[in-house]
N, C-alpha and C positions, 0 to 999 in steps of 0.2 A: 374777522377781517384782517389783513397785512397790512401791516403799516408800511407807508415807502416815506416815497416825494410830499404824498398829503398828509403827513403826520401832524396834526393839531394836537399835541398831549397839552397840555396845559394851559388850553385857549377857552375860554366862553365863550361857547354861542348861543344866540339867542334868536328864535326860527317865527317867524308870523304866519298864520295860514295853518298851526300842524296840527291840525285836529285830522287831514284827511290828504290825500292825493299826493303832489311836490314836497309839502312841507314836510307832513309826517317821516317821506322817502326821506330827506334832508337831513331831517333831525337823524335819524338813524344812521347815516352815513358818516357824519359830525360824531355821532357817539361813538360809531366802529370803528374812526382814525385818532378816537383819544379825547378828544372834547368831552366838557362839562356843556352840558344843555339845558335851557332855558326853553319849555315849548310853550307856544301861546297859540291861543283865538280864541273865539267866544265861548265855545262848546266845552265847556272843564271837564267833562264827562269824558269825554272821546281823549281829552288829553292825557287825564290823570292813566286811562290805559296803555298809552302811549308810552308814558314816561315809568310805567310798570313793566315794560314790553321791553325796553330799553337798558331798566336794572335787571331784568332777569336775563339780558344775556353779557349783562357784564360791563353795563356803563353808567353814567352819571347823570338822571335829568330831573328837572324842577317843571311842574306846571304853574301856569299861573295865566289865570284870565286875561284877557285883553280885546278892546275894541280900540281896531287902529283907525278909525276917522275921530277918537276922543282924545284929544290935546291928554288931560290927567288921568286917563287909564295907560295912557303912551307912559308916561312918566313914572306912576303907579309900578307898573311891570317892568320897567329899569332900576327903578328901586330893590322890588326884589330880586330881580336876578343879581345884582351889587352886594343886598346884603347876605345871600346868599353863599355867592362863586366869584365875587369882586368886577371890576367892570369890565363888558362883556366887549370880545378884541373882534370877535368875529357875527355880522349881523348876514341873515337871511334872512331878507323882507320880500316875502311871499304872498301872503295874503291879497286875494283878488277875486273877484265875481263876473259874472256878464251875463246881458242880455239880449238874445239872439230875435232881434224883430228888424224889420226895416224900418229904416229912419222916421218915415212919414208915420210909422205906429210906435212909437217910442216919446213918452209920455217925462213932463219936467222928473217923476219924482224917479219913475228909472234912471234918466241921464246924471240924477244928481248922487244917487248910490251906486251905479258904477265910477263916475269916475272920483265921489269921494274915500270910494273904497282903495279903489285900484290905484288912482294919482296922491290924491289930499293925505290916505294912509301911509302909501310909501313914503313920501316927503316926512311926516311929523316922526315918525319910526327910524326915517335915515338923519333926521334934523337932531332928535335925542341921540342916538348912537353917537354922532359924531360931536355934539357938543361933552359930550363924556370923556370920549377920546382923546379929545385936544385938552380937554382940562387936564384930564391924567397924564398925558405926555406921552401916551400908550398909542402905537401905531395898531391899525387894523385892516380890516376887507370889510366890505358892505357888498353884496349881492343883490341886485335889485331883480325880480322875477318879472321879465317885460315876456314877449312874446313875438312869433314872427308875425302876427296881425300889426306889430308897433313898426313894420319896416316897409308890409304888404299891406294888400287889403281885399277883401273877399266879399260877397254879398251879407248881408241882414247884421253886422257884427261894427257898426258905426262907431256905436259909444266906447265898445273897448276896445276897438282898435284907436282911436284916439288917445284912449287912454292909455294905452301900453310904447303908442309914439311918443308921446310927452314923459313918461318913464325915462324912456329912452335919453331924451334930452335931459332931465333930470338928473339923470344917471352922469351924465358927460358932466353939466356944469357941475356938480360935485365932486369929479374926480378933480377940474381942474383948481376947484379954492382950496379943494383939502390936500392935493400933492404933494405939497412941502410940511404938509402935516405927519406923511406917510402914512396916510391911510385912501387906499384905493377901494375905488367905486364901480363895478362893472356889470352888466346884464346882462345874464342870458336868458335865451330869446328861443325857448321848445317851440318846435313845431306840433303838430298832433298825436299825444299822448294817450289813451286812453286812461280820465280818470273820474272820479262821481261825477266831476260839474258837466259830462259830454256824453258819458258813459250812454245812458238812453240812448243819444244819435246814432253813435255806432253800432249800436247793436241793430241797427234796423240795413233795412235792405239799400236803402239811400246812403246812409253813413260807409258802409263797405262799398258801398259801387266808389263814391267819393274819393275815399282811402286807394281803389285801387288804381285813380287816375293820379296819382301824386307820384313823382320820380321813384320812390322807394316802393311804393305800391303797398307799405303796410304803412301803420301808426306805429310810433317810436315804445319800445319796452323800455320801463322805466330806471332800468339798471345803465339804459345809454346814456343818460343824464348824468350818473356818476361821477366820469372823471373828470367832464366840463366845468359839472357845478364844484366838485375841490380844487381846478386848477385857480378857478378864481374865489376862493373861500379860503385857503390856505399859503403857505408860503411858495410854494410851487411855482405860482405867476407872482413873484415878488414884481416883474417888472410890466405887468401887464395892466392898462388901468385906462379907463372909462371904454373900455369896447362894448357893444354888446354884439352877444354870440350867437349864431344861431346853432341851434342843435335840428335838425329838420329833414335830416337826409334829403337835402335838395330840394324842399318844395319851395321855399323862398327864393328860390331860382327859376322854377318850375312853371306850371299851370296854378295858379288860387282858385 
């Protein structure tokens, strides 16, 4: 990959969620502009290939376990990446789940694993980061993986759309206490991507009819996400900070 504008040579990052879909993409994109990587989620399997995936074409990554709704695996996993690559300047906090039912069938312990995953996670993940950050005096980016479900809102998808609005908000009130810290906090906000956690829908004859009433009439390739997600992960948007982005080709403008 060319290094330009997003060159993170000597930056750590640390990626939640990269066992699969954004993250994994993430991580890799982070490794190709020079970063040391940190990949986490629960699945160690899929990560340690990951981060074999990543040396073998010429970059730097550590796996390491992690559940991000557990307060001391949160802290566990900064640990290592510290003792590791020292502390980590640059965070992607990805990790997120949902459950596609309608409200009135959506049950306490779904609403409480989506939105501890998707909300309760991002927060203790952006809460370590940045208490690091301000200890070491080390400016950074925080990424937070919201959604344009956090801006819109569509049928059967309640609980994480909720939870990707509150991202959102989340995302702002930390850009503005950590500012003077210089470390910025920003969301972007995919529209419809084909990845595992959807993948099934679209393959079916619904999912494509859907797709083809969206402004853009396809699902977003995963390479468009790119330069979005390093303008805000690297020095690039030094001056950019609590936005969240949509990436969507127009559907959050559109028809939901």
């Amino acid at each position: 990959m060319t290094k330009s504008v997003f060159d993170v040579s000597g930056k750590v990052a640390l990626v939640t969620g990269a066992s699969s879909g954004f993250g994994a993409h993430f991580a890799k994109v982070l490794a190709g502009y020079g970063a040391r990587v940190v990949v986490t989620a629960r699945r160690l399997d899929r990560l340690e290939a990951l981060a074999q995936e990543i040396s073998a074409d010429g970059g730097e990554a550590l796996a390491v376990p992690l559940d991000v709704t557990n307060a001391d695996s949160v802290v566990t996993a900064f640990d290592a990446a510290e003792k590791a690559y020292g502390v980590v300047d640059i965070l992607a906090n990805n990790a997120g789940v949902a459950d596609t039912n309608m409200a009135v069938d959506i049950d306490q312990e779904s609403w409480d694993w989506v939105l501890d995953t998707n909300l309760k996670g991002a927060w203790l993940v952006a809460r370590e980061a940045g208490r690091r950050m301000i200890a070491a005096g080390k400016s950074g980016s925080i990424v937070n993986t919201a959604s344009i479900l956090g801006m819109r809102v569509a049928l059967a998808v309640s609980s994480y759309s909720a939870s990707k609005a509150a991202v959102i908000q989340l995302t702002r009130s930390l850009a503005l206490e950590w500012s003077r810290k210089n470390i910025r906090v920003n969301a972007l906000c995919p529209g419809y991507f084909v990845t595992e956690l959807n993948a099934p829908y679209f393959a079916t004859e619904k999912g494509q009819r859907y797709l083809e009433q969206t402004p853009a009439q396809r699902s977003g390739e995963i390479h468009e996400l790119t330069a979005p997600f390093m303008l805000l992960a690297s020095d690039a948007g030094s001056f950019v900070n609590g936005v969240a982005l949509p990436v969507d080709g127009a559907h959050s403008i559109g028809n939901m």
